[in-house]
N, C-alpha and C positions, 0 to 999 in steps of 0.2 A: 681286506680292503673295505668290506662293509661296514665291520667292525670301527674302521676310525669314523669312515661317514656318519654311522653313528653317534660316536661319541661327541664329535662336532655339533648334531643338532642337539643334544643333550646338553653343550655348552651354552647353546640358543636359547635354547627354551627356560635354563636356569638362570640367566642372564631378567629372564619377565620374573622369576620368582616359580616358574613351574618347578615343583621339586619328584613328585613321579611321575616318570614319563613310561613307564611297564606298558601300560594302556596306548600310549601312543607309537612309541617303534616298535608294534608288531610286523610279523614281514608282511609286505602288499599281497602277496600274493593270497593270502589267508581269506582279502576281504574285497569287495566289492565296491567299488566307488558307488554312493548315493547321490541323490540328482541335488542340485542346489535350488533349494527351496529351505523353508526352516520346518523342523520337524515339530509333527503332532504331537499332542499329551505333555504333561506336567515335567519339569526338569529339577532337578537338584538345586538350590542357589549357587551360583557362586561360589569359592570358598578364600578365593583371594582375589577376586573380582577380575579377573580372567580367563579364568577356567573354571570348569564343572569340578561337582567332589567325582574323586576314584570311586574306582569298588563299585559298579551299578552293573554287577551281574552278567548276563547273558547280554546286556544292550550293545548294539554293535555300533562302532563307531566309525564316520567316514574317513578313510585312510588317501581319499586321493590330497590329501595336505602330504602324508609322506614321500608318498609317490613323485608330486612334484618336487618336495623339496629335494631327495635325491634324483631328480633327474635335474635338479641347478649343481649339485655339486656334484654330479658327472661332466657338466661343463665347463668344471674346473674356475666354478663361481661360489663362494660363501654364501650362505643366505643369513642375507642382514637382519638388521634389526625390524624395518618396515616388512619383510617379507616374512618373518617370521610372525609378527601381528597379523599383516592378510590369513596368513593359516589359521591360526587364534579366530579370526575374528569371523572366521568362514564356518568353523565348526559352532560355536556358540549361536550363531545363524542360525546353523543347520538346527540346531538342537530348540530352537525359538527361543531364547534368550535373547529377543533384540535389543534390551537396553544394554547388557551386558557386550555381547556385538558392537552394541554403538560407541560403548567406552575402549575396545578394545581398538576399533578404526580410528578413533579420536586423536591415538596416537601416532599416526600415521600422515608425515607431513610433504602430502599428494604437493604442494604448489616446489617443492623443492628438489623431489624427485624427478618434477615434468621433464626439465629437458634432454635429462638422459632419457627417460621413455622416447622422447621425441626424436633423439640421436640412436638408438636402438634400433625403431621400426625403421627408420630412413635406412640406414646401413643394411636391415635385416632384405628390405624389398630392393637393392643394389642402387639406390638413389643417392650416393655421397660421394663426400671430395675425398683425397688420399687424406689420411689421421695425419695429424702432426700431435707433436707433443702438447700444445696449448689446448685439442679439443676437450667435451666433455668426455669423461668415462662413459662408457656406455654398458647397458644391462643384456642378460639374455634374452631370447623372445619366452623362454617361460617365467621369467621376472617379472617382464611385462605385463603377463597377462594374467597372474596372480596378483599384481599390484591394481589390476586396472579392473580383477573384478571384487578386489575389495574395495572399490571406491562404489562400482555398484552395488553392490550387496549395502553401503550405507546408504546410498540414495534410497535403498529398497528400505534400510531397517527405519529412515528417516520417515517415508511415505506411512509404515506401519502402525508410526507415533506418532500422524496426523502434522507434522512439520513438512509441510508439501513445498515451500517457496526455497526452504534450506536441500530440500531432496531435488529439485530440480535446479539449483547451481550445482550442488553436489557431483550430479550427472552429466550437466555440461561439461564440468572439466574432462571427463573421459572425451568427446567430441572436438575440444577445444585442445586436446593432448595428440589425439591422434590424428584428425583432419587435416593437418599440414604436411602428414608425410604420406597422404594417400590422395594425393591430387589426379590420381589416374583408378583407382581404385587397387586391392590386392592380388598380385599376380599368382596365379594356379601353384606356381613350385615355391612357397614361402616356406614350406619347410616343417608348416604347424601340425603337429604332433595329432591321433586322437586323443593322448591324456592333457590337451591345451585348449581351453577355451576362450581362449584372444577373441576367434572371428564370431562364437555363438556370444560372448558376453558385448560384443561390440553391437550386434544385430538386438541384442536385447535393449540396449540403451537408447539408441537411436530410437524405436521404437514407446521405448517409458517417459521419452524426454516432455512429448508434445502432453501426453499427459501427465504428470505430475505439473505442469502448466495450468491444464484446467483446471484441476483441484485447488491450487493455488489462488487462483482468481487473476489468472492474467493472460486472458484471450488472444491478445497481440502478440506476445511472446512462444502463443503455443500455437499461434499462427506460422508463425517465424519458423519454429521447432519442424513444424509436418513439412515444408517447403525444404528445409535443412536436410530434412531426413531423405525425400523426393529427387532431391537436386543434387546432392552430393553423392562419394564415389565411396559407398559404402558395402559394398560387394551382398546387398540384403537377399536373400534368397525368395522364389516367386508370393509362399506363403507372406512372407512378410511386407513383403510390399505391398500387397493386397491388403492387406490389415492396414497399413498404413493408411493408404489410397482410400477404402472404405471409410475409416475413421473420421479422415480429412472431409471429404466429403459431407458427414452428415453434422459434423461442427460447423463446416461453411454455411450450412443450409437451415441450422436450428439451433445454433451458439448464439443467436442475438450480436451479434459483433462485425459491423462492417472493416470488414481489412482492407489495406491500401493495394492495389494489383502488385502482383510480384512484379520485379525489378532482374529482367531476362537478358544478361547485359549478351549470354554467348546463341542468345536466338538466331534461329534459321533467319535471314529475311524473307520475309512474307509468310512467317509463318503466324499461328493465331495467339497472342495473347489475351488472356481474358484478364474482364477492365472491373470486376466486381464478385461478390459472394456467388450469386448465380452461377455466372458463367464458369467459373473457379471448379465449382462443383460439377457441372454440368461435363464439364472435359473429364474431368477426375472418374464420373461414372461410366461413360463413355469410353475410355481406354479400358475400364473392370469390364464392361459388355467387348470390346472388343478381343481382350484375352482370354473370356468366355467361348465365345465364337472360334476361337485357332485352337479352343482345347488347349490351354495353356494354365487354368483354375479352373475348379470344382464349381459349381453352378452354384450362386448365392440369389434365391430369389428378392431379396431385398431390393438389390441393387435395381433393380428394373424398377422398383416400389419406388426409392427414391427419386430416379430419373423420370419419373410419370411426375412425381409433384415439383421436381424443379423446371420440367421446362413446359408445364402446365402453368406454375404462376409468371414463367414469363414470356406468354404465349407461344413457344414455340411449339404448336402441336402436328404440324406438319413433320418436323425433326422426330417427334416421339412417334407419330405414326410410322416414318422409316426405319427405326429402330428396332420396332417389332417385329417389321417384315423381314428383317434382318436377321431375326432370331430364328434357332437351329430347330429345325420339326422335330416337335415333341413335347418341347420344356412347357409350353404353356399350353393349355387344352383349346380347342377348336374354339369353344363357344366364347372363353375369352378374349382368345385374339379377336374373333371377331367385332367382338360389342366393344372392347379395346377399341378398335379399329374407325368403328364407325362414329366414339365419343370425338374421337382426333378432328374426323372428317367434319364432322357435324360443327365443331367448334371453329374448325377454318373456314366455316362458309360453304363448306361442298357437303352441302343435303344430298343430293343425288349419289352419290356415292358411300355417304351412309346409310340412306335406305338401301341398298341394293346390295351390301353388305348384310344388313338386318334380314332382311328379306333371306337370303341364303342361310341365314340363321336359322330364319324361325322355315326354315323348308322342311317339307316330309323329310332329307335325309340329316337337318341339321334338331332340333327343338322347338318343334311350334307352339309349347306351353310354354317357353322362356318368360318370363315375368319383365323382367326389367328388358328383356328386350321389345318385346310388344308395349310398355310405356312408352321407350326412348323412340319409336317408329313413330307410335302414334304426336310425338312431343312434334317430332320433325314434318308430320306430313300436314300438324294444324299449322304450323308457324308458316308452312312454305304455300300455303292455301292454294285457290284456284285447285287445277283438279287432284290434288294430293287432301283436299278438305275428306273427300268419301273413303279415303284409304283412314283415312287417322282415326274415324268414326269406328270402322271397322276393326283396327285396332285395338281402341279404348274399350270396344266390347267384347271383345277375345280378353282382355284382359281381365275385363271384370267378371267374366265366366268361370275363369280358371280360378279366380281368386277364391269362389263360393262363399267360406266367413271365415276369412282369414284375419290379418290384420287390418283394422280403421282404417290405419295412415295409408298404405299401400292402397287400398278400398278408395280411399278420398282423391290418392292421386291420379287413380285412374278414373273417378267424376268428375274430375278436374279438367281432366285432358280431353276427356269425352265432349263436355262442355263446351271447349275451346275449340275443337273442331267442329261441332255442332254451329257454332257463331261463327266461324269460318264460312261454314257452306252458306249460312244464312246472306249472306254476303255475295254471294255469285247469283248471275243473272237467273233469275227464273221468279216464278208467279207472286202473286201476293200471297196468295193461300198456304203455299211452298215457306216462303219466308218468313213470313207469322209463326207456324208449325215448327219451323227450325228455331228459332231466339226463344218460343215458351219450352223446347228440349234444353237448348242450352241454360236457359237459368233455371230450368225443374234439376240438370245435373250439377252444375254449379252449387246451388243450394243444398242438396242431397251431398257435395262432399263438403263443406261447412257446419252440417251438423253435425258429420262424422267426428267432425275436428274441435268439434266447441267453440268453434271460431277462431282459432289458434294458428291456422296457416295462413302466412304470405301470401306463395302462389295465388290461392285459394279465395282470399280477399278481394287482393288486388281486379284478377279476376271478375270477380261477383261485382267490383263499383267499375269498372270498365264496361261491360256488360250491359248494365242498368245505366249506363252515361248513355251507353250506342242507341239505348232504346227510350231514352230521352225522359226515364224516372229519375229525375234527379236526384230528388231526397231518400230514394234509398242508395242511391250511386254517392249519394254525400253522406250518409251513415256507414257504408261500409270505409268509405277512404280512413273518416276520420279516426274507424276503430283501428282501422290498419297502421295509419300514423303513429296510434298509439301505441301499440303492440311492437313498431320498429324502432321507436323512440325517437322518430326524427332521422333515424339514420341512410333510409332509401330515397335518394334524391327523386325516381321516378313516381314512389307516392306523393311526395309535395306538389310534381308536377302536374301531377294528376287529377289531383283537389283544386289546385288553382286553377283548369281549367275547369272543372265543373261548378267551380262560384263564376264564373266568368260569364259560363253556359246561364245562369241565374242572373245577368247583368249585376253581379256585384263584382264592381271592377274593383273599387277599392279593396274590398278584405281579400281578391284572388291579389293583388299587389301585395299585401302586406304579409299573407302568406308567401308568397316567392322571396320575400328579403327577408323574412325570417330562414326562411332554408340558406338564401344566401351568404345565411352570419353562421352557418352552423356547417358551412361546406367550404374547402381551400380552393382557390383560382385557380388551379389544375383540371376543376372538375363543374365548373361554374357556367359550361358553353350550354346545355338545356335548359337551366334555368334563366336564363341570362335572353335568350330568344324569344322565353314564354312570358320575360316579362316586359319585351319589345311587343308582342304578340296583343297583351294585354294593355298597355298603354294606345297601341294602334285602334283597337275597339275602342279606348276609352277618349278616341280622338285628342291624346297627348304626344302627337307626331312629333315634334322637336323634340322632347325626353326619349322617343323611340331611336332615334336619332343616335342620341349620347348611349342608350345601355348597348343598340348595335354596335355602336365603335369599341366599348369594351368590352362586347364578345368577337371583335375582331382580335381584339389585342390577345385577348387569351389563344386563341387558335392560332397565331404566330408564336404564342410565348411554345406552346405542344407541338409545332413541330420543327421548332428549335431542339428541343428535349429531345422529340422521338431521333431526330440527325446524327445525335451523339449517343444515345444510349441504346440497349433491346426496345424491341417494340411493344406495344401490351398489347392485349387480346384486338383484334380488329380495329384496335384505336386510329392507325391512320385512315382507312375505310371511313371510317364512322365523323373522324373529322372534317374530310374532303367532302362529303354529303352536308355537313350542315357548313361550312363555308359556304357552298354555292347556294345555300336555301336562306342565307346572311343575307350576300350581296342578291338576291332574287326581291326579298323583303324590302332590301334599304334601297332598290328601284322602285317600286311601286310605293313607296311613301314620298320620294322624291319626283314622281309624278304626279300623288295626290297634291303635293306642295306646288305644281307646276315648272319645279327645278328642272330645265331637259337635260341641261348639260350635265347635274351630279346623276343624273339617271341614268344616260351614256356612258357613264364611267364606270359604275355600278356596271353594267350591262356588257361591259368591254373583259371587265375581271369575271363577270362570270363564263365567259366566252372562251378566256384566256385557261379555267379550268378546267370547262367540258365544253368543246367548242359546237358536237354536234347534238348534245343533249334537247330533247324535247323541252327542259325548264328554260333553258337559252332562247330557243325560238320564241315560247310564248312571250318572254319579258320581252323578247324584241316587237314581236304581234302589238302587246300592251301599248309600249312608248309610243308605234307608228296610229294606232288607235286614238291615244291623249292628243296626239295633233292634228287628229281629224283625216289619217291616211288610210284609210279604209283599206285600199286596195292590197295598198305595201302590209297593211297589217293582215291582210286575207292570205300573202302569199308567207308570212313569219308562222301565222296557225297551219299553215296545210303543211310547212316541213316540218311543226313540232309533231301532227300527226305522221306522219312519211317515218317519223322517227319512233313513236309509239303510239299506236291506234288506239287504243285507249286512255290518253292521258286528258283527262276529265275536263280539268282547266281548258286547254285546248278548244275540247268541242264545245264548251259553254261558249267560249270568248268567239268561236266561228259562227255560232248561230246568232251573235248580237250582232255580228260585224255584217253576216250575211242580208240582217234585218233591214241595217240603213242600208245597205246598197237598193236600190230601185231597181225592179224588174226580176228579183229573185226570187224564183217559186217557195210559196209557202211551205209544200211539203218537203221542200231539201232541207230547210232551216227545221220543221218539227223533227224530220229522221237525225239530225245530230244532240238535240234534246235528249230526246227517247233514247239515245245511245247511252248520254250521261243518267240521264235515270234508272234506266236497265242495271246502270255501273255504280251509282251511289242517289239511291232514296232520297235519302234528305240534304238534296243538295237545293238549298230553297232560292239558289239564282236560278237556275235548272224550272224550277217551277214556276216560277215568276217569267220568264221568257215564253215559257210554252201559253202562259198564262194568254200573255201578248199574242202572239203568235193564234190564239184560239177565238181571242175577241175580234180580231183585225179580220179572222176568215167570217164572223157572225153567224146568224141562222141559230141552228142547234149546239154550235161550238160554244154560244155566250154563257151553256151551262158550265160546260166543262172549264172554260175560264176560270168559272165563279170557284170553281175548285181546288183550281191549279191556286188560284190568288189567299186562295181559305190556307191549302199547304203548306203556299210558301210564308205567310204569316204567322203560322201555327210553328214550322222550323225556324222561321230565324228570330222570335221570341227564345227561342233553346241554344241555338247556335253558338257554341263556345270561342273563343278568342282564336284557337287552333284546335287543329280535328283530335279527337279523344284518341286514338292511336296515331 
């Protein structure tokens, strides 16, 4: 019986022109099937351009071609002409012969074959109608899958010889052959052999598909491919899914290619589809972190890597901080999660909760020399001032301790930070002497990390002219801006804003204007709402109210057109925060010029929308205090100040506007109206309305006060000579 078996594929094989076949029907049992892959080192040519020459000794040759092919004709199937090329063209493969391999597939007419493939699997997995005579013939399942992976092995040998766009149609048709008869995917008893690689060459392809895509240069389509591969019923085992899933993911996230949202016709409803590259990604890594967690995959630290920067660039840092917390004790070490932890927090807006995190960091049981965590403390406790200023100080010097002579940059950023909370503290109520002593530390540190840097840091810059603005040196606060300008190329909006308030601060109104419209030719209507206020801000000092007028209206417009956007899309970092604040600091603005104008009625309106925003806010009362003021309502505007206080006891504006209001009224003790003064001075120095009131306030009492007038009035002259168009922070 062997014997004829034999002699049959010897008709086969002489039929291509193989004429010894000694080498090929040895018995299976003799040999060992080799993996399919193509083999290393040098190979014989060709000798009739389908097979290797004879005779090569000891070289062992892959027999599972035999194998299969007698287990086709034990199933009482011939092996044709195309199934005898797959053989051919698997071993020539194997041996790396790919051109050779590729000529041998060439002959092999896959679009002709198809639908008996497709009439085979269907029948094989019990999915068909009773045969009539008219159907197609149909194949074995190991026909099949010798056929199906000689169409891969060309995709393969195509990819090899740099033809990526012909290796990926190549490999669709495997997908496009079998996907219509696996609409549920492969059921457990199909019957497939271990000597049958149907379901591994199937798992292979699905996988190769999306990339021979990229190589090819067609994004869209290996878009399509990963989603294909994902979405359909392709029985992929967990390794491979995950390869998938990972792949996907950091193409979505750094292929440069925005893709259309899948098209989920069999979605749950209410379940989430995702509307963009982000989001796509974001799930994709999220399901790898969740099969992580059930111990269902090996731990891929990456994955966490990715998912930090995708829903970092799109704010979601709350989600990433759950994430972590989610993750299984152990994978990630103490000290990271926590600083992890606290970057999340800190970026949401919840400082307290990232120091306190830090804090247990840097504890006798956690690492009190952590470096970058005594920065990010210190970062946090300058920014969040008031009494967190003496922590950040304390900080900045733990750090710069540990550092000894380390790195510059590290070195600079912790004088930087030092600095910054140093001008913090300088900033909270206490002496002159106190005060002074604070602003010459913070620019002796400031300066001291700028030499470090040659002048080279942003932070660092920015800084050092903010600094010298507060302290009312202008010209080196306008030297460092403009070197900073230059050094960002125009690109940080906050420097431009920066500069033009300190020419402004120099009553040059015009070149702080002409500065702001230069930035606003160099910046897109997305991002145009602080400039756009600074140069309402500035028109208003340069008493050009009606032009103030029109740039408010189109920083109105922008701030509708954003959150329109934010409605439909992810949110960005604190962006609606950030918008809702300066809306209500718009319409605050475009009240108080339309009282300057004596307009009450557009001032009321003005006054109505900012009501309608925050209706109990301290900025709402005062505006309303203001308007009842302009019309000479003293009283009504005495009870608008006392709830803006009621609402916040320090809101500076507030107490100035209560002690002017206090003044006109008749019969009201001097010293109440100087203790709301003294409050705002306590709380902002140079506030030269503040000095100018008390001023009054000192001359009206006479005697010995006429000196201290002459003081107050020298002050307040001396500040609003400097006073920039809007406060330098």
């Amino acid at each position: 019986m062997r014997g004829r078996k034999r002699a049959k594929l010897r008709k086969f094989f002489a039929r291509l022109g193989v004429r010894n076949t000694k080498n090929w029907l040895c018995s299976a049992e003799q040999f060992k099937a080799n993996e399919m892959v193509p083999a290393t080192g040098s190979q014989a040519s060709l000798a009739s351009g389908y097979i290797s020459q004879a005779g090569l000794g000891d070289q062992r040759i892959d027999t599972g071609n035999i194998e299969e092919a007698e287990s086709s004709l034990r199933d009482g199937v011939c092996l044709n002409y195309e199934e005898a090329r797959a053989l051919l063209g698997r071993l020539e493969y194997q041996r790396g012969n790919v051109e050779a391999a590729l000529r041998v597939f060439d002959g092999i007419d896959i679009a002709a074959i198809a639908p008996k493939m497709k009439v085979s699997i269907t029948r094989k997995i019990g999915r068909h109608k009773p045969q009539s005579p008219w159907d197609v013939p149909h194949m074995s399942i190991h026909a099949v899958s010798l056929l199906i992976e000689a169409t891969y092995l060309k995709a393969k040998a195509l990819q090899d010889l740099g033809r990526f766009k012909e290796a990926a149609q190549t490999c669709s048709i495997i997908l496009d052959t079998i996907e219509p008869a696996l609409t549920d995917g492969l059921p457990e008893n199909l019957g497939l052999g271990t000597d049958c690689k149907f379901l591994e060459t199937l798992c292979k392809a699905v996988e190769l598909l999306p990339e021979l895509w990229k190589l090819a240069g067609f994004p869209n389509e290996a878009i399509l491919s990963y989603r294909r591969a994902l979405l359909g019923c392709w029985n992929l085992d967990a390794s491979t899914c995950t390869r998938i899933q990972k792949e996907f993911a950091i193409f979505l996230l750094y292929g440069g290619c925005d893709a259309n949202p899948p098209n989920l016709r069999s979605q749950m409803e209410g379940s989430f589809i995702p509307r963009n590259n982000i989001e796509e990604a974001i799930l994709l890594l999220m399901i790898l972190l969740r099969k992580f967690n059930l111990k269902r995959v090996d731990w891929d630290r990456s994955i966490i890597d990715h998912l930090t920067f995708a829903l970092s660039v799109s704010g979601e840092l709350k989600t990433l901080a759950s994430q972590e917390e989610e993750l299984l004790p152990g994978i990630l070490e103490r000290k990271e999660r926590y600083y992890t932890l606290a970057l999340c927090y800190f970026g949401e807006g919840d400082s307290l909760v990232a120091l306190n995190l830090l804090k247990i960091l840097l504890s006798a049981r956690g690492d009190p020399n952590c470096l970058k965590a005594l920065l990010l403390a210190s970062k946090i406790c300058g920014e969040s001032g008031g009494a967190y200023a003496e922590g950040g100080v304390s900080f900045a010097r733990r750090a710069i301790f540990n550092l000894n002579s380390g790195c510059d940059a590290m070195a600079s950023v912790a004088n930087c930070l030092l600095g910054i909370s140093l001008s913090t503290q300088a900033r909270l109520p206490s002496s002159d002497s106190e005060r002074l002593s604070r602003q010459c530390e913070a620019l002796e540190a400031l300066e001291k990390a700028n030499k470090m840097v040659e002048g080279n840091d942003y932070q660092v810059l920015f800084s050092l002219s903010l600094e010298n603005a507060e302290q009312r040196k202008l010209e080196p606060a306008l030297r460092f801006a403009k070197q900073l300008l230059k050094l960002e190329a125009g690109s940080n909006i906050k420097t431009w804003i920066l500069l033009a308030r300190i020419l402004s601060a120099q009553k040059r109104y015009v070149d702080a204007e002409t500065v702001v419209n230069a930035a606003l030719d160099q910046t897109g209507k997305w991002n145009q709402g602080g400039l756009l206020r600074t140069k309402a801000k500035i028109q208003i000092a340069n008493e050009q109210l009606k032009n103030a007028v029109e740039t408010y209206t189109q920083l109105l417009a922008v701030l509708q057109l954003r959150t329109k956007s934010f409605a439909v899309g992810m949110k960005s970092l604190k962006g609606g925060q950030d918008d809702r604040s300066l809306e209500m600091e718009t319409w605050q603005d475009l009240a108080n010029v339309y009282m300057s104008m004596s307009q009450w009625r557009d001032a009321e309106i003005c006054i109505s929308k900012l009501t309608a925003i925050s209706p109990q806010s301290a900025s709402r009362w005062h505006a309303t205090g203001k308007l009842y003021e302009a019309k000479g309502l003293y009283k009504e505007a005495l009870g608008a100040y006392s709830k803006a206080l009621d609402r916040e006891p320090t809101h500076i504006p507030s107490l100035v506007s209560t002690a002017t209001v206090l003044r006109e009224l008749d019969g009201r003790p001097l010293a109440v109206v100087r203790s709301f003064l003294t409050d705002a001075l306590r709380l902002d120095k140079t506030n030269h309305i503040a000095w100018f009131n008390l001023g009054l306030i000192n001359k009206a009492e006479g005697g010995k006060s006429i000196l201290e007038a002459v003081e107050c009035f020298q002050a307040a002259a001396l500040l609003e000579e400097s006073v920039p168009a809007e406060p330098f922070r």
